[in-house]
MIDOSE-1310 file (N, C-alpha, C; in nm, 2 decimals, decimal comma, always signed):
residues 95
xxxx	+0,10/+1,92/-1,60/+0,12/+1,78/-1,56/+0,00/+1,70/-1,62; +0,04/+1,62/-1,67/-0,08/+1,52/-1,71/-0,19/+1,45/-1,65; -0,24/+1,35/-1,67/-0,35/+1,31/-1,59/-0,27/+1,22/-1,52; -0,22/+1,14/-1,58/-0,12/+0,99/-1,59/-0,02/+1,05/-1,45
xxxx	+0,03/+1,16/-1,45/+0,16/+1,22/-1,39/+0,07/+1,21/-1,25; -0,05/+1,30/-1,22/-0,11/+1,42/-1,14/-0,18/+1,20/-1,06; -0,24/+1,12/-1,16/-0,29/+1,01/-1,06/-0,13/+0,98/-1,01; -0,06/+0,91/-1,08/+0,08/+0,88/-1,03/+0,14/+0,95/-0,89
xxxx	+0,14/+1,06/-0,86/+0,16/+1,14/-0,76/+0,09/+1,12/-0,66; -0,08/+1,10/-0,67/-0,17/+1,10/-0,59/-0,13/+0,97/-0,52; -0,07/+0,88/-0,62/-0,11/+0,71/-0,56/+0,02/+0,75/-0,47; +0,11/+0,75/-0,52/+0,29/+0,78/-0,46/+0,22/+0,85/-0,31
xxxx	+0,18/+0,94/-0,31/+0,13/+0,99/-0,21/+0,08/+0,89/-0,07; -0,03/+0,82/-0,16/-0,08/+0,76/-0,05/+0,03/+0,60/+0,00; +0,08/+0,53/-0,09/+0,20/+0,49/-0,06/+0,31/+0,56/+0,05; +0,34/+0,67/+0,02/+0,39/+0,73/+0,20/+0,35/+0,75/+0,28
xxxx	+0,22/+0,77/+0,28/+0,11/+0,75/+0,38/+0,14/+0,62/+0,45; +0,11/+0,54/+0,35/+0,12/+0,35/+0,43/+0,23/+0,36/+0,52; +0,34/+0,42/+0,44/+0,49/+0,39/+0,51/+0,47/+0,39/+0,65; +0,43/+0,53/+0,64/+0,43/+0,60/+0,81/+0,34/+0,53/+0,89
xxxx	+0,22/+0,50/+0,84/+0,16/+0,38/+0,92/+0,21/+0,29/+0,95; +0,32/+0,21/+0,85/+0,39/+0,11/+0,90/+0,51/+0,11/+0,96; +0,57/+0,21/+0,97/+0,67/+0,25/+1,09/+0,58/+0,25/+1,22; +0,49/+0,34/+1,22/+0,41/+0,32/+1,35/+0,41/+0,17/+1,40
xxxx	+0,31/+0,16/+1,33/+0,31/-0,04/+1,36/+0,42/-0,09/+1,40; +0,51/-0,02/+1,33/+0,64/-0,19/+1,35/+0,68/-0,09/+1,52; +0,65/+0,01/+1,56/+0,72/+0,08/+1,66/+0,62/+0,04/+1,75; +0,48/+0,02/+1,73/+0,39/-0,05/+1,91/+0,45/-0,18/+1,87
xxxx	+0,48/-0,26/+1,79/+0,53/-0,39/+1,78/+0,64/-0,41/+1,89; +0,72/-0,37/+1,84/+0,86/-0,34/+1,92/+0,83/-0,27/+2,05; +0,73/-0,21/+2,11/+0,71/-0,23/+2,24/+0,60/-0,32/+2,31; +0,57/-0,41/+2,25/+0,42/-0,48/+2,30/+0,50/-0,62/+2,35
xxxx	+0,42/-0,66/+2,42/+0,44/-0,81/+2,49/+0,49/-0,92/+2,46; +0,54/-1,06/+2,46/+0,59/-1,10/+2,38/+0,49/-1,13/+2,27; +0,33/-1,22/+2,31/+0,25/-1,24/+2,29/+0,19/-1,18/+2,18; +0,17/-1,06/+2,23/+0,10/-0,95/+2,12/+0,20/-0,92/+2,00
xxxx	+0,32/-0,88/+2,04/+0,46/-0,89/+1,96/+0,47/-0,96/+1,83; +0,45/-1,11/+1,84/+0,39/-1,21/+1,72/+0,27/-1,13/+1,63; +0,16/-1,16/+1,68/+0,06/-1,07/+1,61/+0,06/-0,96/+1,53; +0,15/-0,86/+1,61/+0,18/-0,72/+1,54/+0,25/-0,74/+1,43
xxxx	+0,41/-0,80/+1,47/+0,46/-0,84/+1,38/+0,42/-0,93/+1,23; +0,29/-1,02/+1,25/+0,20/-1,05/+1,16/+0,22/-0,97/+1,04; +0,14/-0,86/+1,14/+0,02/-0,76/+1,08/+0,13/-0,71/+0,99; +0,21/-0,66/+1,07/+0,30/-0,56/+1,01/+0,37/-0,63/+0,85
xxxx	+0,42/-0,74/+0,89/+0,44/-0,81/+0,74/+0,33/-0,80/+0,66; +0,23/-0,84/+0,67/+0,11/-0,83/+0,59/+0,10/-0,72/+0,55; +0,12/-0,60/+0,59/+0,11/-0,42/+0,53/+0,22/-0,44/+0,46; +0,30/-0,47/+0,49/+0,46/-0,48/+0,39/+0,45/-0,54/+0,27
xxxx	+0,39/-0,62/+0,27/+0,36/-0,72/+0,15/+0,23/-0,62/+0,04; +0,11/-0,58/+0,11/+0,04/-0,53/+0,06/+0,11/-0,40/-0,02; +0,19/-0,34/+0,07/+0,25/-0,20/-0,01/+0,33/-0,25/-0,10; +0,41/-0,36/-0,10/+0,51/-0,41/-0,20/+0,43/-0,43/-0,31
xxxx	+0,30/-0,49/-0,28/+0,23/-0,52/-0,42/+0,18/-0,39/-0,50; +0,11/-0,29/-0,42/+0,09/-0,16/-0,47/+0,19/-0,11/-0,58; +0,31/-0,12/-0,50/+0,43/-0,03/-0,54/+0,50/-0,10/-0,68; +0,44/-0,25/-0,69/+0,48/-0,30/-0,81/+0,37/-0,26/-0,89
xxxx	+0,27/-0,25/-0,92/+0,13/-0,21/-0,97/+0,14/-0,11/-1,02; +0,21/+0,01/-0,93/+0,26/+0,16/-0,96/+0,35/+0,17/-1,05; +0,49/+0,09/-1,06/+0,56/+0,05/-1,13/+0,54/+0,02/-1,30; +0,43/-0,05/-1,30/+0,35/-0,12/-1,42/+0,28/+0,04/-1,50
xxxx	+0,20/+0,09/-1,35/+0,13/+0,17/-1,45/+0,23/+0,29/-1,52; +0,34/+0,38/-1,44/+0,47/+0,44/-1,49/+0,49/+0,42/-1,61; +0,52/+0,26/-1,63/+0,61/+0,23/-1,76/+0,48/+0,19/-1,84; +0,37/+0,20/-1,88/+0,27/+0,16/-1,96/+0,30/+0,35/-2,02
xxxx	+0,28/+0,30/-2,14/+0,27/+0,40/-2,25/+0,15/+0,46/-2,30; +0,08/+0,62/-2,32/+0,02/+0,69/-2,34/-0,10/+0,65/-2,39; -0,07/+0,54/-2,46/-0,19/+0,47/-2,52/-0,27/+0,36/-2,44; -0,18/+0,29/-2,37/-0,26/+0,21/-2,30/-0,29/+0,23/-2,14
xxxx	-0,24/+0,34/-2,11/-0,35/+0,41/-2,02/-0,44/+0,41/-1,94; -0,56/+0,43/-2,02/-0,66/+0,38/-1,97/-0,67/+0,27/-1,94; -0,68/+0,16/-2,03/-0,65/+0,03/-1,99/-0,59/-0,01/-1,88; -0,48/+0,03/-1,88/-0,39/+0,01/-1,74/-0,42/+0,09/-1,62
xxxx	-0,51/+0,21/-1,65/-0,56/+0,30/-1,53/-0,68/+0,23/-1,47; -0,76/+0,15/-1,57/-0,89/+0,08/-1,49/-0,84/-0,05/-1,44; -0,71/-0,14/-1,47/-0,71/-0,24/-1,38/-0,60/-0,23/-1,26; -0,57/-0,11/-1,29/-0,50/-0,08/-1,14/-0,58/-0,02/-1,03
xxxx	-0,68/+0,09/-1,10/-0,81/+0,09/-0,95/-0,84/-0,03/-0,94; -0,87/-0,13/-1,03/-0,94/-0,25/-0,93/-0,86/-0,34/-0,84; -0,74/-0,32/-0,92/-0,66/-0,39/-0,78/-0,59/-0,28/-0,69; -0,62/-0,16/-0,73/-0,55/-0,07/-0,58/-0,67/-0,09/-0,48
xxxx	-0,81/-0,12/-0,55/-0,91/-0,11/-0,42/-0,91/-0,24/-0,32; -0,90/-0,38/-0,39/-0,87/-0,50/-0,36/-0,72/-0,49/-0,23; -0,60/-0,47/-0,27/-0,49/-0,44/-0,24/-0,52/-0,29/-0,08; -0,57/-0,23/-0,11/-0,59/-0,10/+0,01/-0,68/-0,14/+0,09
xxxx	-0,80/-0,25/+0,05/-0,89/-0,31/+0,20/-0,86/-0,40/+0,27; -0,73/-0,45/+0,18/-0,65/-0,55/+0,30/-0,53/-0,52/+0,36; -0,49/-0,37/+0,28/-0,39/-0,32/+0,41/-0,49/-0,24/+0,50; -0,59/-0,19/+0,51/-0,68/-0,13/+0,56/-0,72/-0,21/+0,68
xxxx	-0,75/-0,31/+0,61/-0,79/-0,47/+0,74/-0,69/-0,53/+0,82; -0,56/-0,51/+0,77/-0,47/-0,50/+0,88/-0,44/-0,41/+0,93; -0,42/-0,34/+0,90/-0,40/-0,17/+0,99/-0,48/-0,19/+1,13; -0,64/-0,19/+1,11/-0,74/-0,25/+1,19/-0,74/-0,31/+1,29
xxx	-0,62/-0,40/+1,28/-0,60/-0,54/+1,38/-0,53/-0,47/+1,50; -0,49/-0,35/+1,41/-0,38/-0,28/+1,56/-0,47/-0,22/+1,67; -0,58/-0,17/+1,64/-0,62/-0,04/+1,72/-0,70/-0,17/+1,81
């Protein structure tokens, strides 16, 4: 497996990670107050949105070709790090 394959898997990885965090979320959502309910619900769009953006990014780096690679490997860490501390910072809002 290549490097390109072996990061691709790792990211994919942590993208199913989010999921399950965001199933959780949307599951205290769906039992919390009305009040809180809004908030959660918030939050929970906001993870949604944040993974949607990852998952387009992941998308990008897949179809980038052998050569541009690297290129496309260093500005996808900068925006996977940008993109993961704001689903991170929502995640946060729950506990």
């Amino acid at each position: 497996m290549s490097d390109k394959d072996q990061y691709i898997e790792k990211t994919k990885a942590k993208l199913d990670q989010w999921n399950a965090e965001i199933d959780k979320m949307k599951a205290k959502a769906d039992e919390a107050e009305a009040d809180a309910k809004i908030e959660y619900q918030k939050q929970v769009e906001e993870m949604r949105g944040k993974r949607d953006e990852a998952e387009a990014k992941l998308k990008e780096l897949r179809e980038a070709g052998d050569d541009a690679w690297g290129d496309m490997k260093a500005g996808f860490d900068r925006a996977w790090d940008s993109i993961s501390g704001a689903f991170e910072s929502a995640r946060s809002r729950f506990k």
